[in-house]
C-alpha positions as CSV (number, residue, x, y, z in Angstrom):
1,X,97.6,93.2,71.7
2,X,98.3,96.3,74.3
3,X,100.7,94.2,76.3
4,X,102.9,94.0,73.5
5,X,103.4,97.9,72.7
6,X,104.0,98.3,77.3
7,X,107.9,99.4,76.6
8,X,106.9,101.4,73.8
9,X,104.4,103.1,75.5
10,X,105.5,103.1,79.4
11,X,109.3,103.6,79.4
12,X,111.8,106.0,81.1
13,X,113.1,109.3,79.4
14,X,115.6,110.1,77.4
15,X,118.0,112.8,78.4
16,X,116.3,115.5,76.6
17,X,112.8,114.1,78.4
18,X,114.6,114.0,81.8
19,X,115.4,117.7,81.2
20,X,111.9,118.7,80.7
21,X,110.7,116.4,83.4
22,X,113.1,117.7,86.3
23,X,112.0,120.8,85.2
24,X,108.2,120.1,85.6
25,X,108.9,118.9,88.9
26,X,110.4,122.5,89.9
27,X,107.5,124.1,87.9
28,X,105.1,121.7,90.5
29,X,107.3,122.4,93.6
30,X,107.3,126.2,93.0
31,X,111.1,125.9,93.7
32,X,114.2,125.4,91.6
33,X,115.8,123.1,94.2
34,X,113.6,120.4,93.0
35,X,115.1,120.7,89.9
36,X,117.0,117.5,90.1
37,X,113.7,115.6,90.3
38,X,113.0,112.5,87.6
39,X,109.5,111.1,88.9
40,X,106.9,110.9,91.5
41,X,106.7,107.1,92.9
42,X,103.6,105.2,94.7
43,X,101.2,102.1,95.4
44,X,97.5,101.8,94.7
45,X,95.1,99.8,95.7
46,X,93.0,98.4,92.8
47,X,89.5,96.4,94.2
48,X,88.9,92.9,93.2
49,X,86.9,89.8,94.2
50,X,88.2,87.7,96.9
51,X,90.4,84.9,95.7
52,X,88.7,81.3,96.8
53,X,92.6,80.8,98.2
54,X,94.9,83.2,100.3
55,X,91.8,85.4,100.4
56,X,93.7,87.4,103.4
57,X,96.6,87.9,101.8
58,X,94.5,90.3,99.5
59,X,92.8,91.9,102.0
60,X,94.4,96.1,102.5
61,X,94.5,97.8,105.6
62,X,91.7,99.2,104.3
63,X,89.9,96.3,104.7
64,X,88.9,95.8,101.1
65,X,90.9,93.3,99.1
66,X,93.4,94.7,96.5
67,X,96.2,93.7,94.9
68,X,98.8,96.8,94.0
69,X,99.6,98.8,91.4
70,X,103.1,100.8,92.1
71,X,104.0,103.3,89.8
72,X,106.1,105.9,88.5
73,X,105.3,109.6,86.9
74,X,106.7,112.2,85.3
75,X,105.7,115.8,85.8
76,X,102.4,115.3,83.7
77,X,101.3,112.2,85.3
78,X,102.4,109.7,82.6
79,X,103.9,106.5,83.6
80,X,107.4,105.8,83.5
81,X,107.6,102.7,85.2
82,X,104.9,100.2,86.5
83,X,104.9,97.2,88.7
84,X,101.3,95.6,88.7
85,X,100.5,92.3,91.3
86,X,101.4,91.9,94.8
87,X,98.7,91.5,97.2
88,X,96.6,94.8,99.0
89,X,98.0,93.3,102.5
90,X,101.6,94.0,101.3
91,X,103.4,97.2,102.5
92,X,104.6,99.9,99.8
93,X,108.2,99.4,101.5
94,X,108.2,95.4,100.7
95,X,106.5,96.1,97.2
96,X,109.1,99.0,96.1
97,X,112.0,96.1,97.7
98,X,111.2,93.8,95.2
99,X,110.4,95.5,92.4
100,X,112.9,95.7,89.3
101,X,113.4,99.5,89.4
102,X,114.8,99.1,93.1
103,X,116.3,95.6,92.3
104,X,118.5,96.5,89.2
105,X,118.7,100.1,90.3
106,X,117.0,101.4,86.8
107,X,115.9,104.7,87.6
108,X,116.5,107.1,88.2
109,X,120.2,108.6,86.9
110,X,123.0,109.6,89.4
111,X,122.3,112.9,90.1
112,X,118.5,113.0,90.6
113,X,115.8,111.1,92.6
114,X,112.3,110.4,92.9
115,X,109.7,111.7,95.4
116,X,107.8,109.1,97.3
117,X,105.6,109.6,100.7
118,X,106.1,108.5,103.8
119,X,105.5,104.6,103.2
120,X,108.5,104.6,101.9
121,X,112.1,104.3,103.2
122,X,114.2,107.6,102.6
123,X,117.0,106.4,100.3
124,X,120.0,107.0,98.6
125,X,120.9,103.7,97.7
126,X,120.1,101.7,95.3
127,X,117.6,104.4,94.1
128,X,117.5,108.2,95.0
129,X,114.5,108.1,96.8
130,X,113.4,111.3,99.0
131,X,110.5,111.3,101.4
132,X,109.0,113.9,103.5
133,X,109.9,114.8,107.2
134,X,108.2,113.4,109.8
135,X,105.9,114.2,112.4
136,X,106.1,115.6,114.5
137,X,107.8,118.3,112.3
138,X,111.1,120.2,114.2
139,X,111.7,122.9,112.6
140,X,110.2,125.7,109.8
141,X,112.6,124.4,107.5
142,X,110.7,120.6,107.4
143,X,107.9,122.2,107.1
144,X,109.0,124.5,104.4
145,X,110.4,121.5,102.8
146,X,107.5,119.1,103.2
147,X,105.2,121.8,101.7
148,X,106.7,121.9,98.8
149,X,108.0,118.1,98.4
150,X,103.8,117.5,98.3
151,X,102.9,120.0,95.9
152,X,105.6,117.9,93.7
153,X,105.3,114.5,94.8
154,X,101.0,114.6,94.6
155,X,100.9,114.1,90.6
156,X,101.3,110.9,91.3
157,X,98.1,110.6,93.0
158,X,96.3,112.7,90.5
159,X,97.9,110.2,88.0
160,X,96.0,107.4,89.5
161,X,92.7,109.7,90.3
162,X,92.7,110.2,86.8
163,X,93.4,106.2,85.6
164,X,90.5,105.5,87.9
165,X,87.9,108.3,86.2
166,X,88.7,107.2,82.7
167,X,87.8,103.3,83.4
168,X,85.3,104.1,86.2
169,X,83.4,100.7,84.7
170,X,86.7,98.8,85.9
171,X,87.9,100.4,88.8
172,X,85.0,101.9,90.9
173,X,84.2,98.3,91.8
174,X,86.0,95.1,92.4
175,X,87.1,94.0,88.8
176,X,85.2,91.4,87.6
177,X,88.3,88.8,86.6
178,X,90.1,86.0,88.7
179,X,93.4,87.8,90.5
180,X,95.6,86.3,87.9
181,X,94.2,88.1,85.0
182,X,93.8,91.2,87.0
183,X,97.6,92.4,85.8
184,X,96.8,92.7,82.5
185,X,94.3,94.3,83.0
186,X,95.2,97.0,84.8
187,X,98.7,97.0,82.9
188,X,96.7,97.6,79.5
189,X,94.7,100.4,81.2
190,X,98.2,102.3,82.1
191,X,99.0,102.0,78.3
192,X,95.9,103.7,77.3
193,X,96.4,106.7,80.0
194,X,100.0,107.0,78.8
195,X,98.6,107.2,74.6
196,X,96.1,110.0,75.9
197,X,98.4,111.9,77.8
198,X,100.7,111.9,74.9
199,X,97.7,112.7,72.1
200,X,96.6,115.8,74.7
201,X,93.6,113.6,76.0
202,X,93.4,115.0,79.2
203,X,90.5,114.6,81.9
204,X,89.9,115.6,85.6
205,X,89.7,113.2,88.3
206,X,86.5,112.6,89.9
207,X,86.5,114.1,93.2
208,X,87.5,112.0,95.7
209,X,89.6,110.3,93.7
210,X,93.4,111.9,94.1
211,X,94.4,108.1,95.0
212,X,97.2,107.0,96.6
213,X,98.1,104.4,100.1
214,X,98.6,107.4,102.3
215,X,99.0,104.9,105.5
216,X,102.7,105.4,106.1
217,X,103.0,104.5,109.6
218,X,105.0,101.3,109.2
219,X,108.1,103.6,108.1
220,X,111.7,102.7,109.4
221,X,114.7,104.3,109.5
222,X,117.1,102.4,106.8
223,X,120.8,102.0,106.5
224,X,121.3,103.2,102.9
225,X,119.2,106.2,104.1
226,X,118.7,109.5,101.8
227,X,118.3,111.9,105.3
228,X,121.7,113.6,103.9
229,X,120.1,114.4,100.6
230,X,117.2,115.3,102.2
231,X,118.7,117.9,104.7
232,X,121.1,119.0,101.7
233,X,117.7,120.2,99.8
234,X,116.0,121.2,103.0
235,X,118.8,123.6,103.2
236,X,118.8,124.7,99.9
237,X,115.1,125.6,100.3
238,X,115.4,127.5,103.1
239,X,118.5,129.5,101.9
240,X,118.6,133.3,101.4
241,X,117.4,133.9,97.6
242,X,119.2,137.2,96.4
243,X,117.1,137.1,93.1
244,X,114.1,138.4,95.4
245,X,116.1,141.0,96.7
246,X,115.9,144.7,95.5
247,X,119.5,145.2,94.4
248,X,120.6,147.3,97.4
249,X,120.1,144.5,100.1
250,X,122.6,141.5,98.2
251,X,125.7,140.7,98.6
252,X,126.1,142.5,102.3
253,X,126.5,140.6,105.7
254,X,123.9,141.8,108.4
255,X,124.6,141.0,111.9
């Protein structure tokens, strides 16, 4: 059965993957400083039936019912980590809270983080966990930073635009099994897109179907907050770059 080859199949990388990872993020970013990135991390809504109990507890802000798929990508949109249940009325901040990877701190290594979008809390603790600026935006360096933290961070939702094209039969309507089965389900379709990924099998997504819970208004500040990371690579981005300078203007001071 599928389920029993998951940590085969969906695991994270080894230290020779994690180099070629991070360096897939910087190759998405267009920018070295992302270089220290390990994964791209969000929830997804997956359509099913109303339950005959707790039917609101299913029903999304969306105002379909779901239950939630979070997950975690490498650089090619294959899954490193997956956490499949909680209902569609749950936010991705309460989901990511009680999921293993932020519960046992599992991912990713001291010294990189993961990209998520604004539904989720800024962290540095437990988890590395960078998220875009705000709006309103304050200055060209958020912007800078934000413009290239999305063309990073949005594999994810190409990851799950692509899950979605390659079962359309299960996921372009409301599954057609009871909520508790629903799991499996869509825990045996990850293993699948992870085996075609790594066999080369690679498909579009059907447009309209970059995926991913965009509504990130319910975002707080948090205690264990990664705003000093965040600034540090804001920084970083925004810093001189003498390797696009013809050799006569580095290393001088201009007033």
């Amino acid at each position: 059965m599928l389920l029993h080859i998951k940590h085969k199949v969906i695991h994270f990388p080894s230290f020779e993957e994690l180099e070629e990872i991070s360096t897939g993020f910087a190759n998405l970013a267009g920018s070295p400083v992302f270089g220290s990135v390990a994964g791209s991390i969000d929830g997804c809504h997956i359509r099913i039936k109303p339950p005959s109990a707790d039917s609101m507890c299913y029903l999304n802000r969306k105002l379909f019912y779901s239950i939630q798929l979070q997950a975690l990508c490498d650089h090619r949109g294959k899954y490193l980590d997956i956490f499949v249940g909680y209902p569609g009325s749950v936010h991705d901040s309460r989901v990511l809270r009680n999921s293993p990877i932020y519960l046992k701190a599992l991912y990713p290594p001291e010294g990189y983080h993961i990209l998520g979008d604004g539904g989720f809390p800024c962290l540095s603790h437990p988890i590395s966990l960078i998220t875009p600026y705000r709006e309103p935006l304050q200055n060209a360096s958020h912007r800078r930073f934000n413009f290239h933290h999305e063309k990073a961070r949005s594999i994810i939702e190409r990851s799950f635009g692509c899950l979605k094209t390659r079962w359309r039969s299960l996921f372009f309507k409301a599954l057609e099994v009871k909520p508790e089965f629903a799991p499996e389900v869509i825990t045996c379709c990850t293993i699948l897109h992870n085996i075609c990924i790594t066999n080369g099998d690679i498909i579009e997504p059907e447009e309209g179907q970059l995926d991913g819970d965009d509504l990130d208004d319910l975002q707080v500040r948090d205690p264990q907050s990664g705003e000093h990371t965040r600034e540090r690579l804001a920084a970083a981005l925004s810093a001189p770059n003498d390797d696009n300078l013809p050799p006569a203007l580095r290393h001088h001071d201009y007033l």
